[in-house]
RODOMAR-411529 format. One record per residue (C-alpha): x, y, z. Coordinates in steps of 0.05 Angstrom, whole numbers, plus 5000, padded with zeros to 4 digits. Each point is the difference from the previous one (the first is absolute). Last residue first. Layout:
BEGIN
XYZ;...
***
This chain:
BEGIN
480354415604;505350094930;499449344957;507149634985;498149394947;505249434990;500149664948;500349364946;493950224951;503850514976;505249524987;495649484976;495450394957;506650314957;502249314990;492849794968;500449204974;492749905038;495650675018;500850115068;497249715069;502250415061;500249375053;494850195063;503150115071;501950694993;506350165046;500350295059;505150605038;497550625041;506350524987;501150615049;501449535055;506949794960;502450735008;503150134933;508250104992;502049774960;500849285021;492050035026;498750154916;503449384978;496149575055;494250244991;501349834916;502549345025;494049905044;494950104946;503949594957;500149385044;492450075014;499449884923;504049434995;496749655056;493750054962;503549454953;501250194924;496049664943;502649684941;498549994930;493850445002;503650615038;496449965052;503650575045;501950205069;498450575028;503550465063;496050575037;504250545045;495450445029;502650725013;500450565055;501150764992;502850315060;506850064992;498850384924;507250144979;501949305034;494849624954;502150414942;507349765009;497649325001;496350054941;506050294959;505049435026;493549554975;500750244940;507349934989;499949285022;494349784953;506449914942;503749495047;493349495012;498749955080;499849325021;494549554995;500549744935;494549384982;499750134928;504650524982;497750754973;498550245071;495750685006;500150425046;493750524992;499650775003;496250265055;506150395038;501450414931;493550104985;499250195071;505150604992;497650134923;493150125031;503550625056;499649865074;495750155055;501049735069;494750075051;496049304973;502149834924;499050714965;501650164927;503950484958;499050244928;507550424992;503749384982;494649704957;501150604946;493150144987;497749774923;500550544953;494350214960;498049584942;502750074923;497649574948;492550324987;505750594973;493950544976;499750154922;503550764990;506249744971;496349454960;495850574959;506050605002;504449424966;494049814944;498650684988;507750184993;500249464954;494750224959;501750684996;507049874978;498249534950;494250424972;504850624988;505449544972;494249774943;497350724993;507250204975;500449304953;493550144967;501650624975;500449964929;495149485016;494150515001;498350025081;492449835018;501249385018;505750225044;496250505043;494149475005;505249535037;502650675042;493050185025;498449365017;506649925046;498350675043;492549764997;500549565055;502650515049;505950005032;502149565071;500850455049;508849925016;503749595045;504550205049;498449325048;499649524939;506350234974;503749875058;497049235008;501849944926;507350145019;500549595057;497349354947;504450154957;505949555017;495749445004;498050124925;507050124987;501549185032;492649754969;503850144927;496050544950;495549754956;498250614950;492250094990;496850174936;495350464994;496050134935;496250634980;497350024923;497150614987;492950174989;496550144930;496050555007;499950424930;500149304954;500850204933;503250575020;504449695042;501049444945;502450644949;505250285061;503349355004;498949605059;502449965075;503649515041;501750115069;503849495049;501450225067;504149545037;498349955087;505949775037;498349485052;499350265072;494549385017;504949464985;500449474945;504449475024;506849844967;500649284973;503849515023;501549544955;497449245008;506749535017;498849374967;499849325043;506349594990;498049304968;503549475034;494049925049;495649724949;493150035032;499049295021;504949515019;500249244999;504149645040;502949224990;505149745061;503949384998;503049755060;504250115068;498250045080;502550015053;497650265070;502849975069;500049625070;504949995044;502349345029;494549455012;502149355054;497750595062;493049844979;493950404971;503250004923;499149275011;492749925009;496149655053;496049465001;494749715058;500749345034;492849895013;499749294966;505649685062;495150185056;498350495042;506750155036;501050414941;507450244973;500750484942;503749764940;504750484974;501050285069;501050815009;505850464994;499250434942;504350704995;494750554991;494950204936;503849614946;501150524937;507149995014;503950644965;503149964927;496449634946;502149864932;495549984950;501949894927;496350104932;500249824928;497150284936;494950244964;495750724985;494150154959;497750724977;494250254992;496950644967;502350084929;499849265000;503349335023;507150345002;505149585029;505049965064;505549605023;502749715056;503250115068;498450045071;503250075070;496750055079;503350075065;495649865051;496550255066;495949755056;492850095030;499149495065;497449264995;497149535055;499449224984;493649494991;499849375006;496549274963;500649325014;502149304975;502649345017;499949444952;502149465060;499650235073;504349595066;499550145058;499350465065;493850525020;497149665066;495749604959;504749784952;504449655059;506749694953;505950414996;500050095076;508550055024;501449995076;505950265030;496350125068;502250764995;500650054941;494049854969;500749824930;494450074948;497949754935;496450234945;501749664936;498450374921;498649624938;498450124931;500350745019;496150634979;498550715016;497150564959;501450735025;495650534983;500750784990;496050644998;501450754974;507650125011;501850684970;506350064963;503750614983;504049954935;506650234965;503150314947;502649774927;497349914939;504249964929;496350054928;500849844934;495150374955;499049634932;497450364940;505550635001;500650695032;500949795076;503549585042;498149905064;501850195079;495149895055;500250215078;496249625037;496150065067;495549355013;493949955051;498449265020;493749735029;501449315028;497149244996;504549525034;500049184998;503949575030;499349274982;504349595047;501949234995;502749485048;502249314975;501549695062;499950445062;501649855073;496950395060;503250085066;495850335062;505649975059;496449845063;496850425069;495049775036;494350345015;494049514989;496950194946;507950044964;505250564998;504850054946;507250134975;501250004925;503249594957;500149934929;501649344960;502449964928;500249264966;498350214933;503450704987;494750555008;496750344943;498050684981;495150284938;499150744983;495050324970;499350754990;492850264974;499750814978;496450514992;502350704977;500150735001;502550554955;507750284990;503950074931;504750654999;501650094918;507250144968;501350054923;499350684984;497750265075;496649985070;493849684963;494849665040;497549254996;494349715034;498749305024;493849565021;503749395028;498249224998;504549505024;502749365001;502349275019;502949354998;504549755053;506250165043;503949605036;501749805064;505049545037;500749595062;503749745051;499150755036;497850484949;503150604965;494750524968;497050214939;493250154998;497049894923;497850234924;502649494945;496750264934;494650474979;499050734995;495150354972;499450744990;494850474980;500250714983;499850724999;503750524963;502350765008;497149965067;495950705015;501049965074;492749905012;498749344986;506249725023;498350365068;493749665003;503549274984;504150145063;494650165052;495549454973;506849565012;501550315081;492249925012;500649314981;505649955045;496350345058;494349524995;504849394993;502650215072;
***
C-alpha cells in the first residue's frame, strides 16, 4: 500500500513538472492538526502538528490562481477516559468457561498519532497592482494515510471477572490474567482508509525579489468522510489466561466507544513561491512562415553611361526577396502546385539569364530602364520554368483503397477493411469496468453484422487487464470482458460457438500517470481463426 502511494506522489510532482506551472513552491503549515471524533466518558483533542507540501500555482485569470501539489502531514490527537470508567466485554477463559471481562481505568491517556499524504485543490483569489497581495484560498483535499501509532497509558487499570453462571467475581488471581496494575502502559496500532476535507486560507503576500515571492497567513481543515478503516469492535485491554503482565492494549479508534473519525486541523501557514505567477506570460506574435511559392522581386540597378565605359562588364545587381505568405494560402496552394508540376515545362537554358545581365551592362542609361523590365521578365520566367520542371519528391502513388484489397481466413474471403473492422480492440476507460462502455456499442453492432455477413468466419475473444502503476486490476477482470463482449455479440445475433473466449493472464504494465495507456491497455482483443 505505501508503494502505490509513493507512486501516486512521484506521479503528481511529474505532472507539476510538465504542466508548465506558472509558479512553484513550498508550504509549511503548523498548528493544531488532529482526528476528531465523539468518545464514550471521554474526550479528545487535538495536538501540535504540521506539514510540508511542494505546491504549484497556475493562472486561470487577473486575480484568480488553482493551487494543487502534494503533502505530508503528522495529525495528533490525544483522548481520555473519565476516572472511574469500566468496559465490559464477554470472555472465554483456559478452561472454557464463560465470564464478563470488565476493566476499570484511572487516569487513562491516548496519544494517537497519524502521518498522511494529502493532495489539495484550491482555487485562489488576490489582490493585485499594489505592495501587499491579500489573498483568499479555498478547495479541498484528498488524504492518504501513510502509517500510524497509538500510545497507551493509565496510572491504574483492574481486571476482574464475573462468571455468571456461579456468580463469582476474581479481581485478585494474577496468574490467570486478573488484578490489579499501577503505571500501566502499551502501545496499538489502528487501520485508516483515504478521506476528504474541506480546506480554507487567507493572508497576505510580499515580494522577496524579482523572482520569489512570500506568502502568510492562516489555515483551516475541516474534514468530511471517516478516515477509520471499518466500525471498531474489539477489547481495550485484551484478556490472557497467561498471566496478569500479558494483558495486551488496544486503541480506541478500534472499539465500538469511538464515533466517526475525521480530520481538523487549523494554524499558521508560511509559503514561498518561485516564478512569480502574477505575472501574465507575453503573447509572442505569430509570424507568417516563409513558404517555398514565395514571390520572387527583381531588383536591377545599373550605372551611368560614363561608369559603363569605365567599367565595360560590370554585372547587375539581382536580389530576391521572398514575400511571407500565411500557412492557410499556402495550404490552399498546395493542389495548384501539384497541377503545375504535372504540365510543366523543359527547364531553359543557363545562358537565357546571362545573356540578358550582359544585355543590360552593355545598355547606355538612356535606356537602362527598357533593358531593366526585359531582365525582370526573363528572370522570373527562368526561375518559374526552373521549379516548374524540378520533380515533386513529395508526391507518392496512391495507396490501394483497403476496401477493394481482400483477404482469405479459411474458404471465406473478405475485403482488409472487413477484418479491420472485426480486429479492432474494446477498450474500457474505467478501472475495473466490465460492462460494455456506451460509445464501443456502435462498433460492435458493425462487428456483429460482419460476423453474420461472413457465417463461417470464426474469432477469439481475448480480454487484458492492466498495471497501471497505482493499482493493478484482477485477471478476473479480464475474463469478465471477454465474456461481455461474447456475450454482446450472441444478443445479436452471433452464434456463441463461433467465438473461443480467454483472457491473458499477465497485467499490461504502462507508463505511470498515462490515461490514454490505461484504456488501451483495459481491452478486449477479437482475432479472426
Amino acid at each position: 500500500m505505501n508503494t502505490k502511494k509513493i507512486n501516486l506522489a512521484i506521479c503528481f510532482i511529474a505532472i507539476f513538472a510538465q504542466a508548465g506551472a506558472q509558479e512553484p513552491g513550498i508550504q509549511l503549515t503548523g498548528g493544531l492538526q488532529g482526528m476528531r471524533y465523539k468518545l464514550q466518558n471521554g474526550q479528545t483533542k487535538a495536538l501540535p502538528g504540521g506539514s510540508l507540501e511542494v505546491s504549484c500555482a497556475f493562472r486561470v485569470s487577473d486575480g484568480w490562481d488553482l493551487l494543487t501539489g502534494i503533502a505530508a502531514g503528522v495529525y495528533r490527537t490525544q483522548a481520555t477516559l473519565k476516572d472511574g470508567t469500566v468496559f465490559t466485554y464477554n470472555q472465554v477463559d483456559d478452561a472454557g468457561s464463560a465470564f464478563q471481562y470488565q476493566a476499570k481505568f484511572t487516569g487513562y491517556k491516548e496519544t494517537q498519532q497519524l502521518v498522511a499524504a494529502n493532495i489539495p485543490l484550491m482555487l485562489q483569489f488576490h489582490t493585485t497592482g499594489s505592495a501587499i497581495e491579500w489573498y483568499v484560498d479555498a478547495g479541498g483535499k484528498v488524504l492518504l494515510p501513510i502509517t500510524n501509532s497509538e500510545q497507551v497509558s493509565a496510572r491504574q487499570l483492574n481486571l476482574s471477572a464475573y462468571y455468571p453462571n456461579y456468580h463469582v467475581v476474581v479481581s485478585n488471581l494474577p496468574r490467570h490474567g486478573f488484578g490489579t496494575v499501577n503505571n500501566w502502559k502499551g502501545s496499538a496500532s489502528s487501520k485508516f482508509k483515504p478521506a476528504a476535507a474541506l480546506s480554507a486560507a487567507t493572508g497576505a503576500g510580499f515580494r522577496l525579489s524579482s523572482g520569489a515571492s512570500l506568502y502568510t497567513g492562516v489555515y483551516v481543515d475541516y474534514g468530511l468522510t471517516d478516515i477509520r478503516a471499518g466500525k471498531g469492535s474489539m477489547p481495550l485491554v485484551t484478556y490472557s489466561p497467561a498471566g496478569l503482565d500479558e494483558a495486551r492494549a488496544n486503541s480506541l479508534l478500534n472499539t465500538q466507544y469511538a464515533g466517526p473519525v475525521t480530520l481538523l486541523a487549523f494554524g499558521l501557514q508560511v509559503r514561498i513561491g518561485f516564478g512569480g505567477a502574477r505575472a501574465k506570460p507575453a503573447t509572442p506574435m505569430p509570424v507568417a512562415p516563409v513558404t517555398p511559392d514565395a514571390r520572387i522581386s527583381i531588383v536591377v540597378r545599373t550605372k551611368p553611361d560614363a561608369e559603363v565605359q569605365d567599367i565595360p562588364r560590370q554585372k547587375a545587381e539581382v536580389q530576391a526577396t521572398p514575400l511571407y505568405r500565411p500557412a492557410s494560402v499556402v495550404a490552399r496552394r498546395d493542389t495548384a502546385q501539384a497541377k503545375a508540376v504535372a504540365q510543366a515545362k523543359p527547364a531553359p537554358k543557363p545562358d537565357t539569364v546571362a545573356a540578358a545581365v550582359d544585355t543590360v551592362q552593355a545598355t547606355p542609361a538612356s535606356r537602362a530602364d527598357t533593358a531593366a523590365t526585359a531582365l525582370t521578365d526573363t528572370v522570373a520566367t527562368a526561375l518559374t520554368d526552373t521549379a516548374a520542371a524540378a520533380p515533386d519528391s513529395t508526391q507518392e502513388k496512391p495507396a490501394e483503397d483497403p476496401r477493394k484489397v481482400t483477404v482469405q481466413f479459411g474458404t471465406t474471403v473478405i475485403s482488409e477493411w472487413d477484418a479491420a473492422v472485426i480486429q479492432q480492440p474494446v477498450e474500457f476507460k474505467s478501472f475495473a469496468q466490465t460492462d460494455i462502455p456506451d460509445w464501443q456499442r456502435s462498433d460492435l453492432n458493425e462487428v456483429a453484422d460482419l460476423l453474420k455477413r461472413y457465417p463461417k468466419l470464426r474469432i477469439s475473444i481475448a480480454g487484458h487487464h492492466c498495471n497501471c502503476g497505482m493499482e493493478t486490476e484482477k485477471a478476473k477482470t479480464g475474463i469478465a470482458r471477454a465474456r461481455a463482449v461474447a456475450d454482446y455479440l450472441h444478443n445479436k445475433g452471433v452464434d456463441r460457438s463461433r467465438m473461443v473466449v480467454s483472457h491473458s493472464s499477465e497485467s499490461d504494465p504502462v507508463p505511470t500517470y498515462d490515461p490514454d495507456a490505461y484504456s488501451r491497455s483495459r481491452r478486449v482483443t477479437i482475432t479472426i481463426q
